[in-house]
C-alpha positions as CSV (number, residue, x, y, z in Angstrom):
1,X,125.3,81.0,143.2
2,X,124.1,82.9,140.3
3,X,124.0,80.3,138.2
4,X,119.9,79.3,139.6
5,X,119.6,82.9,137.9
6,X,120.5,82.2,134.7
7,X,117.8,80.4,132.7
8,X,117.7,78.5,129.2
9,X,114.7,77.8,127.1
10,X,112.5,79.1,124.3
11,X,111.2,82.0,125.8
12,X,108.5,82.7,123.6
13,X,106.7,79.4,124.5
14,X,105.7,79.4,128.1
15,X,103.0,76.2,127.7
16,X,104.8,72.8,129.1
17,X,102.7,69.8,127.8
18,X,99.3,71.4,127.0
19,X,99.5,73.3,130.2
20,X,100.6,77.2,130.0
21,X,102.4,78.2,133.2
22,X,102.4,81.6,133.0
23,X,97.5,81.8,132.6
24,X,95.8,83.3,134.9
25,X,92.7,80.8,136.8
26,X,90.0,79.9,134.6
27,X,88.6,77.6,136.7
28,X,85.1,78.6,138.9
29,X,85.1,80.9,141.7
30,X,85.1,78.0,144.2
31,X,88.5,76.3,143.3
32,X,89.8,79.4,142.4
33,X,90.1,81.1,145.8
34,X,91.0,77.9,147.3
35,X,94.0,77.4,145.4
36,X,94.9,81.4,145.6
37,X,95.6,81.0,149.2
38,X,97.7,77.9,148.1
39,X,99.7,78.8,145.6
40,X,100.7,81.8,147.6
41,X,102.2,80.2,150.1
42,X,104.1,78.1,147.7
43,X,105.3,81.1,145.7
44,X,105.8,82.7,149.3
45,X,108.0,79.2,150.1
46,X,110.0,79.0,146.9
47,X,111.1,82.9,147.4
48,X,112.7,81.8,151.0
49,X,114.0,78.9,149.5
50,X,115.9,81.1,146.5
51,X,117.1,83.7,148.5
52,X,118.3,81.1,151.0
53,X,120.4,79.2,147.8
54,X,121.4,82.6,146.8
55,X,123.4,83.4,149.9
56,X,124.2,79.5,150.9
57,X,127.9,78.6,149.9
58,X,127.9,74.9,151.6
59,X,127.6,72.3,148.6
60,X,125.7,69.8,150.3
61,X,123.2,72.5,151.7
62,X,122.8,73.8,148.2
63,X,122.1,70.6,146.7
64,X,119.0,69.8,149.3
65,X,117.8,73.5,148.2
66,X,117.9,72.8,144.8
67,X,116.0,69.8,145.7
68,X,113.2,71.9,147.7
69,X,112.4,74.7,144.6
70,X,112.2,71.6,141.9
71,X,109.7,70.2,144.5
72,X,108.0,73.5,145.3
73,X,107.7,74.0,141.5
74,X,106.4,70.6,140.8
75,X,103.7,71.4,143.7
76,X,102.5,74.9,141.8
77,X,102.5,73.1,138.6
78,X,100.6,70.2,139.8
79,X,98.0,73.0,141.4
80,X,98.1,74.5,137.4
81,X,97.3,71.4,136.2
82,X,94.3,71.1,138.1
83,X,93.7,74.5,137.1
84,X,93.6,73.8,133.6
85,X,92.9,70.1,133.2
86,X,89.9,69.8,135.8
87,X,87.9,67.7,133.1
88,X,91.1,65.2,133.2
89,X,91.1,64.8,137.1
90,X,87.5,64.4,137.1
91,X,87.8,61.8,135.1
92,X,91.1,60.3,137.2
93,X,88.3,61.0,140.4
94,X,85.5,59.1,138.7
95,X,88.0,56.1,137.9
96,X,89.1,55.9,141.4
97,X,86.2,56.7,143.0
98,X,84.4,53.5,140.5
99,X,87.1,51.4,142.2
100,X,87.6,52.6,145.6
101,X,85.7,49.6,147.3
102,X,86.5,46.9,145.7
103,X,88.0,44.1,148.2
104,X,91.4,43.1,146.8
105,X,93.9,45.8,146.7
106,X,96.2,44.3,143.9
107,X,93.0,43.8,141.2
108,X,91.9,47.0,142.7
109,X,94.9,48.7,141.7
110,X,95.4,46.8,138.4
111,X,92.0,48.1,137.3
112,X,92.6,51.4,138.4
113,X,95.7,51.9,136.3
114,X,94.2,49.9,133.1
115,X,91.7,52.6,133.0
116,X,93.9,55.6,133.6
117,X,96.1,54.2,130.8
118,X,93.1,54.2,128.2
119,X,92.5,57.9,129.6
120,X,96.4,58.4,128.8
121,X,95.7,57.1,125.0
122,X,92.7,58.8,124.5
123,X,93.5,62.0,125.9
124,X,97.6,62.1,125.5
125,X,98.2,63.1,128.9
126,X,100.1,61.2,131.4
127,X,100.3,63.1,134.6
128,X,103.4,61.3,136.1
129,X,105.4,61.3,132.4
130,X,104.7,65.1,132.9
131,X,105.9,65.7,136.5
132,X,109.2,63.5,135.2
133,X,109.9,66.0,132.3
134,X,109.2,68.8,134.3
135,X,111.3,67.8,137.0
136,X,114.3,67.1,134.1
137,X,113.8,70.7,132.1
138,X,113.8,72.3,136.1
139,X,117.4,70.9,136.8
140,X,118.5,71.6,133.6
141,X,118.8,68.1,132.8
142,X,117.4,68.6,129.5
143,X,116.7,72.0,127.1
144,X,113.8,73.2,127.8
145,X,111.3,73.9,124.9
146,X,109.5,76.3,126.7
147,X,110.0,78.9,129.7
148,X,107.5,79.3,132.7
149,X,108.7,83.5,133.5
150,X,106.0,83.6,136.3
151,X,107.1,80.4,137.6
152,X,110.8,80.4,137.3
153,X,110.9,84.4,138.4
154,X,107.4,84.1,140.6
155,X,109.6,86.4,143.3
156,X,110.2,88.9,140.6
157,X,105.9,89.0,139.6
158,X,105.3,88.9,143.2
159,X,107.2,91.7,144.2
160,X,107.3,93.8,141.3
161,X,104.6,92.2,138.7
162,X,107.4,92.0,136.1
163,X,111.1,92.9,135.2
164,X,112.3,96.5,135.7
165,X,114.7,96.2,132.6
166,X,114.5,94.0,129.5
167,X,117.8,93.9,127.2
168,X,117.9,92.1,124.0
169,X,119.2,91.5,120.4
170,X,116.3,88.7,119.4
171,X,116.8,86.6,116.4
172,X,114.9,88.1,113.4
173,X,113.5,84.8,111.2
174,X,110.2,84.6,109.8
175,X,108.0,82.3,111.4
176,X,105.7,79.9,109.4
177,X,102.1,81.4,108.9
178,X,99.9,81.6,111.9
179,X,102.6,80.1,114.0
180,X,102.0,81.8,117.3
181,X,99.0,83.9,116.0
182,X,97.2,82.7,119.4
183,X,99.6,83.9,121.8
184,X,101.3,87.3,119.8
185,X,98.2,89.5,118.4
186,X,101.0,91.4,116.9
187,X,102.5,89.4,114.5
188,X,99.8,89.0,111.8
189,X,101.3,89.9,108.3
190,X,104.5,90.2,109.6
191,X,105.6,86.6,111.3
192,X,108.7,87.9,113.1
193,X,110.5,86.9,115.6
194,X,111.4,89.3,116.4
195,X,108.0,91.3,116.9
196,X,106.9,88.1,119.0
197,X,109.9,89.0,121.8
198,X,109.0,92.6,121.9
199,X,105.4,91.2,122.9
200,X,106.7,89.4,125.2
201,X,109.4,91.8,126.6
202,X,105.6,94.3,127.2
203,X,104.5,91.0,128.8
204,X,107.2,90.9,131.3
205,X,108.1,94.1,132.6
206,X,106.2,95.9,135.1
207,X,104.9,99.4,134.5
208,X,107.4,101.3,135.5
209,X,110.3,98.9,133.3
210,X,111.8,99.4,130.5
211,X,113.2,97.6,127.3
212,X,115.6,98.1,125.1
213,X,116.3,96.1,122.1
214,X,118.0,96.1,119.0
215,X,115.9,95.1,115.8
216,X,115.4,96.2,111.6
217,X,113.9,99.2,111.1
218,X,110.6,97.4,108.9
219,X,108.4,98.0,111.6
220,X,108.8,101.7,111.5
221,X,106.2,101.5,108.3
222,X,105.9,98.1,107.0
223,X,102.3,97.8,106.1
224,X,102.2,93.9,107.9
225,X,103.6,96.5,111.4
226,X,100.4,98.6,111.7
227,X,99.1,97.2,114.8
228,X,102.4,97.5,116.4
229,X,102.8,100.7,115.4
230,X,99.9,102.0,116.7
231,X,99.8,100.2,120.3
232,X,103.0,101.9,120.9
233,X,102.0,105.1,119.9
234,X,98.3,105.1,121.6
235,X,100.2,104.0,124.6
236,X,102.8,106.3,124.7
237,X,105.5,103.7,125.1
238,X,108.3,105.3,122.6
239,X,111.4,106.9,124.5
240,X,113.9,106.9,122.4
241,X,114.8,105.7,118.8
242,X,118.8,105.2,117.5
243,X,118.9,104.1,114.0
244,X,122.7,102.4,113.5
245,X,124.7,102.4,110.8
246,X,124.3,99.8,107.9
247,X,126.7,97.6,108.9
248,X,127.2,97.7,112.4
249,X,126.9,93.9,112.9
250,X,129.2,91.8,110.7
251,X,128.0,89.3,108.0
252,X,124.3,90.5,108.9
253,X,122.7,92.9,105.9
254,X,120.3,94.4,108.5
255,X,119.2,98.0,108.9
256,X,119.1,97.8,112.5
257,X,117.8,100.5,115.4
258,X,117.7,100.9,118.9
259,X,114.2,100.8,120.5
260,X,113.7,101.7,124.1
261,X,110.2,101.2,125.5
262,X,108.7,102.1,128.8
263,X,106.1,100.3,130.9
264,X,102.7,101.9,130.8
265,X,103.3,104.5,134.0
266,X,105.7,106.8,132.0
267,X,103.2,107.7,129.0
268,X,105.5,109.6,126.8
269,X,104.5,112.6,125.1
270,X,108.0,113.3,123.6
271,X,110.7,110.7,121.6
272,X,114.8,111.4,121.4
273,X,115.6,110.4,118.3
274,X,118.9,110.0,116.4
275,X,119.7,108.6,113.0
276,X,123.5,108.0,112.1
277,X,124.2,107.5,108.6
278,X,124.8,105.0,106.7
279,X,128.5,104.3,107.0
280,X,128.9,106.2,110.1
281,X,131.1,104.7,113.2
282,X,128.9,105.0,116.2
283,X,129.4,107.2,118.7
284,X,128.5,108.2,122.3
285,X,128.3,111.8,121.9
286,X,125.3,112.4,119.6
287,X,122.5,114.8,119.9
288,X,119.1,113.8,119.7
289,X,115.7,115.7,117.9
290,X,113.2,115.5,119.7
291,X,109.9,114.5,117.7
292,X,106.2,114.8,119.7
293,X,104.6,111.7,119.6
294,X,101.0,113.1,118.1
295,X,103.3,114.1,114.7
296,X,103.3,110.2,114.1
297,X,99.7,109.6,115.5
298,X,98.7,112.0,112.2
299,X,99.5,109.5,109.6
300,X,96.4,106.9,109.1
301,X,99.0,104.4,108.9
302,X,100.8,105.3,111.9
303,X,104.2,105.6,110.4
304,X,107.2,106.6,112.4
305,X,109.8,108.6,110.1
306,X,112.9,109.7,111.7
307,X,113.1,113.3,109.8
308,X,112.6,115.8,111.8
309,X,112.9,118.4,108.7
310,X,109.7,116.1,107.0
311,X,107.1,117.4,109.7
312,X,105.9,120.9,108.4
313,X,106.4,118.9,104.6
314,X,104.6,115.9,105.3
315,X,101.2,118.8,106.7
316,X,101.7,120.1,103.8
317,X,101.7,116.9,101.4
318,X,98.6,116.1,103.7
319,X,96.3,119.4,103.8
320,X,96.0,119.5,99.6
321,X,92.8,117.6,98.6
322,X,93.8,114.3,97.6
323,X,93.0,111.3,97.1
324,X,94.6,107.6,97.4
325,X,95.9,106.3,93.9
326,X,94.4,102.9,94.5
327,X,90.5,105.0,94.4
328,X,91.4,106.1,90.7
329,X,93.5,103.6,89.2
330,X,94.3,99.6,89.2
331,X,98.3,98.9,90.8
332,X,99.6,95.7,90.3
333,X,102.7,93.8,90.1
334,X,103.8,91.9,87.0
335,X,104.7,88.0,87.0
336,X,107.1,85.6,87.4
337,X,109.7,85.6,84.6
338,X,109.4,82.7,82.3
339,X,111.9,80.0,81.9
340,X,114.7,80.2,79.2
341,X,112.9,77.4,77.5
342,X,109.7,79.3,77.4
343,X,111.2,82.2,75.3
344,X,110.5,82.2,71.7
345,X,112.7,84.9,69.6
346,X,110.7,84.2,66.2
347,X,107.0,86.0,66.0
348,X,103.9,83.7,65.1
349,X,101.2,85.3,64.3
350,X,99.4,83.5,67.3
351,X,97.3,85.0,69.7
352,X,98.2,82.7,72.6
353,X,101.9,84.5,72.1
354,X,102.5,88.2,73.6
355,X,106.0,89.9,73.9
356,X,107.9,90.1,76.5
357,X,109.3,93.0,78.2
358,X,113.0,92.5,78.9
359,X,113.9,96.4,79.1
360,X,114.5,98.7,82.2
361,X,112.4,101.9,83.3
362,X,113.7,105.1,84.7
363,X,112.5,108.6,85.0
364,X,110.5,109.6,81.4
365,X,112.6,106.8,79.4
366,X,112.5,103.0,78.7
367,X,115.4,101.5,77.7
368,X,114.4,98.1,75.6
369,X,115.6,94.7,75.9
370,X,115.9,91.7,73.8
371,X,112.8,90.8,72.0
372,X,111.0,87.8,72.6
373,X,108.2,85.9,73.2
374,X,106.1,83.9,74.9
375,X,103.4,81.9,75.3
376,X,100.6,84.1,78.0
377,X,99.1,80.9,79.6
378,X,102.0,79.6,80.7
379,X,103.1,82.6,82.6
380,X,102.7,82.1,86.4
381,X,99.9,84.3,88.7
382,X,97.2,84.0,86.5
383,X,97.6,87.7,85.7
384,X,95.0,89.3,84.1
385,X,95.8,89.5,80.0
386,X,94.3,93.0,80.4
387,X,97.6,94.1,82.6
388,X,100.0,93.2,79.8
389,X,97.8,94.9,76.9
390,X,96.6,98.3,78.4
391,X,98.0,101.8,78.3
392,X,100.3,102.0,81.7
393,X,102.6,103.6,84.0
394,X,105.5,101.3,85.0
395,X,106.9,102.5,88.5
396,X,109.9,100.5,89.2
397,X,110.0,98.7,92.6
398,X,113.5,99.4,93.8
399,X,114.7,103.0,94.4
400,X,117.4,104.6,92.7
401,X,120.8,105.4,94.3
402,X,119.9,108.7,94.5
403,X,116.9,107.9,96.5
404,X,114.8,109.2,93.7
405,X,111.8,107.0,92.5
406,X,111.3,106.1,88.5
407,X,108.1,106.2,86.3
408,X,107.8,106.2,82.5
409,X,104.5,105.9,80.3
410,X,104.2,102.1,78.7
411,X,101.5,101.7,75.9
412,X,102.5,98.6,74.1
413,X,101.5,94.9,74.7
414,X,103.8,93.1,76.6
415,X,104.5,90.9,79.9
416,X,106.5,92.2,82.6
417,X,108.0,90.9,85.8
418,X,107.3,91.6,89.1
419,X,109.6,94.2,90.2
420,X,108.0,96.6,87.8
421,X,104.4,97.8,89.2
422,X,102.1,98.8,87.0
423,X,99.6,101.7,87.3
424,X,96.3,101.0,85.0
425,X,92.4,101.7,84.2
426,X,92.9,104.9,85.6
427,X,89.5,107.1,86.0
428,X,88.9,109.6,83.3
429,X,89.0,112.6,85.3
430,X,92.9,112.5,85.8
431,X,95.3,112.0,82.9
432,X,98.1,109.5,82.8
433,X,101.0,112.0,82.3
434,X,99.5,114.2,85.0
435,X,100.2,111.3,87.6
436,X,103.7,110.5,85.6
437,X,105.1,114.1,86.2
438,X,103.9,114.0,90.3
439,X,105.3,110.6,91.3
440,X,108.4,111.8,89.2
441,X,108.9,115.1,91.1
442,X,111.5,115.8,93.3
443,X,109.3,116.3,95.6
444,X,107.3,113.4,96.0
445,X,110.4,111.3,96.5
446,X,111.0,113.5,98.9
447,X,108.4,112.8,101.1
448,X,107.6,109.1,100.1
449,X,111.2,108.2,100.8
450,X,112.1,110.0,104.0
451,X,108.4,108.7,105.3
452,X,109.6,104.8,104.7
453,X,112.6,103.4,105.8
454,X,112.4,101.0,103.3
455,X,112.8,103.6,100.8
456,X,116.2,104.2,103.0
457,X,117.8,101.0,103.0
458,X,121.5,100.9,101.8
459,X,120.6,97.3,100.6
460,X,117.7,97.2,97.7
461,X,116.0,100.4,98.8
462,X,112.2,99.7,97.5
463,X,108.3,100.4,97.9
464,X,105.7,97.9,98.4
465,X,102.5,97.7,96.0
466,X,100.8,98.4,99.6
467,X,103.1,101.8,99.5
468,X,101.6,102.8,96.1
469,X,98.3,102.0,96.4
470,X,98.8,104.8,99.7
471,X,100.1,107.7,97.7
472,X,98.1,110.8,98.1
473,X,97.1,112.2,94.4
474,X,96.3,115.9,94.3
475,X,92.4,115.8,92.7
476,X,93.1,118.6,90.3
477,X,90.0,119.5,87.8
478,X,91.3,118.6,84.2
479,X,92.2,122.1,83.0
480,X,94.7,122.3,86.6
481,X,96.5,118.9,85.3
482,X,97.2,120.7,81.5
483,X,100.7,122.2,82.3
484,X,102.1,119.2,83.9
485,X,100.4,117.3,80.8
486,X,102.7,119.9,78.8
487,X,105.9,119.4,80.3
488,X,105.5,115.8,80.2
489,X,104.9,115.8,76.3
490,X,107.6,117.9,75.0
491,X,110.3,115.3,77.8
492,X,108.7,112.3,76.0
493,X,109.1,113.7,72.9
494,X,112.8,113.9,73.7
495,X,113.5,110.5,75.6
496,X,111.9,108.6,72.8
497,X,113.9,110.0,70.1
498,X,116.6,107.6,68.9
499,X,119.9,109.4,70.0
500,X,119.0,110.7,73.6
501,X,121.1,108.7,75.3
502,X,124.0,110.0,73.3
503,X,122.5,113.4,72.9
504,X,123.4,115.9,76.4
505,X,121.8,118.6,75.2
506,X,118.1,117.0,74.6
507,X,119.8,115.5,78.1
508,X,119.9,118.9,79.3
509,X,116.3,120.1,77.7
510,X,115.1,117.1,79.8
511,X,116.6,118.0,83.0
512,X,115.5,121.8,83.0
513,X,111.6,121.0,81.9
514,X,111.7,118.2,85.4
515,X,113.1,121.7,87.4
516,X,109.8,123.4,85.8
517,X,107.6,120.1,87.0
518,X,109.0,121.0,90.1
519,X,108.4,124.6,90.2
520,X,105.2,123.6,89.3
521,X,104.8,120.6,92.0
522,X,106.2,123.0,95.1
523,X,103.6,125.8,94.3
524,X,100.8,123.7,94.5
525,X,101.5,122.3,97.8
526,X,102.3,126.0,98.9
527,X,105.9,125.2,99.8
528,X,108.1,128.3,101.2
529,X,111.6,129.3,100.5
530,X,113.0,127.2,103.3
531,X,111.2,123.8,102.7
532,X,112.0,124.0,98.9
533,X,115.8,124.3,99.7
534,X,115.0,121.1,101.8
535,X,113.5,118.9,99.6
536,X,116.2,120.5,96.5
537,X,119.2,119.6,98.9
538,X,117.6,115.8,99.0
539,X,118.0,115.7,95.0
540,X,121.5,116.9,95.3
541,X,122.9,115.1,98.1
């Protein structure tokens, strides 16, 4: 008799026809405690009646039982109804009230139901077309587009206000934008389904439950996740995080993890957490690091990294005076590319035409691409001329293998497209190769890419123009930014000259004046011994 147990519908929509199942009363004080007393009893009622069907094995008995809840449930909607719709049944009151005394009961009645049908068109609501569907979606005689929790489980809220234990593997699709914005605060930004059922798994279990999903990893420090981040956290709901291995479900590119929340009573100060690699097999016996909640509370943004060896680096990336990149200098994004058609491989001397930049950026060196052309207002965006003509940085978007990130120094005219991120208009008290030879340490990648699991995928590891705009610049006066400035001249000198790419040992020249960037880098943010064998073991891995 399990099978009453097992429900079907779109449990993220609990609203049936205008009228949500699962609201508390709005309705004044009056009616309210009125129908408390009611719809207690029928709760009370439909508990017996389940229990009853639960333990019943005569066919024909079960039948009239299955009969008895639709009933009892049609009752407590009907009660719900009037809950929510009490301007409607005023109206339904007033029509009947208007004909109540009229003499003939068959003109009486015709009147009666011509006026509740112009109600029905003008309001689109017909009470008996809903108590039909209902009635169908309750005896699973159609799919239900919707699911009632505190109506369909009312003995589990009555007795426990809410599931002990939530399991799931929720789709993960983007919803439309603003799609259930009214009913899941959380998914502003993000649009997730998957966000959405965690909501509504928080909704659903009582406070000493718990719930355990399996979802990506974005939310861990997705810009669009904030929010979410930062309920769990002040909340203390985090018990225990698993990230899986890259592939561990077939034909789905995901990085996926294991959350496991608590209900409000537990208050977690302390999170287990284990991260398997990338093409690990998973395992039963792993060991877990234990991370304290407040380490993630720290971060403005509320980001939850999973390396336990980042902590004392990421206070120390945090206690030198900085400041946020996006206060001193523009970031934006280059364009769409332009059609094949909208290339031009000849020069005019035109000033409607500007290059465009078909190369690729890595570390200190830009390799260039065909030459062309084209034609500025017919690239897409409306991007500002100024980005294409000014003195730059061009940070790539996507990661290295190596997990390193990749800046060079761009002072030419030319469009780019928009997995390049330029860095521009920077303020005159920091230099441009200053910045170059920080966001090109070994160290900064380090810390930006162990801090954001996107920067960790297997699949297009990558930063966000939001992740940019968010690194931490060290406000060194002018004469402090003069070595880096240095080192960064004599490797440009080098990567721009015309055989470096066949040459190893300007290669090599290259390689050992980054090591004296870095030298530089891990003195200023007082690194010891220990943590600079960390972050150097990360470059070699």
């Amino acid at each position: 008799n399990l099978d009453y147990k097992i429900m079907q519908g779109n449990s993220l929509i609990s609203e049936f026809m205008g009228i949500d199942l699962d609201k508390n009363k709005e309705s004044d004080e009056t009616i309210q405690l009125s129908f408390t007393d009611e719809i207690k009893e029928l709760y009370d009622r439909l508990k017996i009646k389940k229990d009853e069907l639960l333990n019943q094995s005569d066919v024909g008995r079960k039948k009239v039982l299955k009969n008895e809840i639709e009933d009892l449930i049609i009752k407590i909607f009907e009660i719900k109804l009037q809950e929510q719709k009490s301007d409607y049944f005023k109206k339904i009151r007033k029509i009947e009230e208007k004909w109540e005394r009229h003499p003939v009961k068959e003109q009486r009645e015709k009147e009666i139901n011509r006026e509740k049908n112009i109600l029905f068109r003008k309001t689109r609501f017909n009470l008996d077309e809903v108590e039909k569907q209902l009635r169908q979606y309750t005896s699973n005689q159609k799919i239900r587009p919707f699911f009632p929790w505190k109506l369909y489980f009312s003995e589990i809220f009555q007795e426990k206000d809410g599931f002990d234990v939530v399991i799931a593997n929720p789709p993960y699709i983007v919803l439309p934008k603003n799609y259930f914005d009214k009913t899941y605060r959380f998914l502003k930004g993000n649009n997730n389904t998957y966000v959405a059922f965690l909501e509504s798994a928080l909704k659903h279990i009582n406070d000493s439950g718990v719930t355990s999903y399996i979802i990506p990893t974005t939310w861990l420090a997705g810009n669009n996740f904030k929010d979410l981040r930062k309920y769990f956290l002040s909340n203390k709901l985090v018990q225990q995080i698993i990230q899986l291995p890259y592939d561990i479900f077939e034909k789905a590119y995901v990085d996926n993890l294991i959350l496991i929340l608590t209900g409000l009573k537990f208050k977690n100060e302390q999170v287990s957490i284990f991260k398997f690699k990338i093409k690990d097999d998973v395992r039963n016996n792993i060991k877990y690091d234990i991370f304290f909640l407040n380490e993630w509370m720290k971060d403005p943004e509320y980001v939850i990294y999973l390396n336990k060896k980042l902590i004392q680096i990421l206070s120390k990336y945090r206690n030198v005076k900085s400041i946020k990149l996006r206060n001193i200098a523009d970031i934006q994004r280059g364009t769409l590319p332009p059609k094949q058609n909208e290339l031009h491989n000849y020069s005019k001397n035109n000033k409607q035409f500007i290059p465009w930049f078909d190369g690729q950026v890595y570390r200190y060196f830009i390799k260039e691409g065909n030459s062309f052309n084209v034609i500025y207002k017919n690239l897409k965006e409306n991007k500002p001329l100024e980005l294409f003509t000014c003195e730059k940085l061009f940070g790539r978007q996507l990661i290295s293998r190596k997990f390193r990130m990749q800046f060079s120094y761009f002072n030419k005219t030319a469009a780019f497209k928009k997995n390049l991120y330029a860095i521009y208009n920077l303020q005159k008290r920091f230099r441009y190769f200053y910045i170059l030879a920080l966001l090109n340490s070994t160290f900064y990648s380090y810390v930006q890419v162990n801090k954001n699991t996107s920067g960790q995928r297997d699949d297009y590891p990558s930063f966000s123009l939001y992740d940019y705009r968010n690194f931490l610049i060290p406000d060194l006066p002018i004469k402090e930014q003069t070595p880096y400035i240095n080192f960064v001249i004599k490797i440009l000198h080098l990567t721009q000259s015309e055989n470096y790419l066949q040459n190893t040992q300007k290669q090599t020249k290259v390689k050992n004046l980054e090591e004296e960037i870095d030298q530089l880098i891990y003195k200023l943010y007082n690194l010891t011994p220990e943590e600079i064998e960390i972050v150097e073991g990360f470059k070699n891995k």
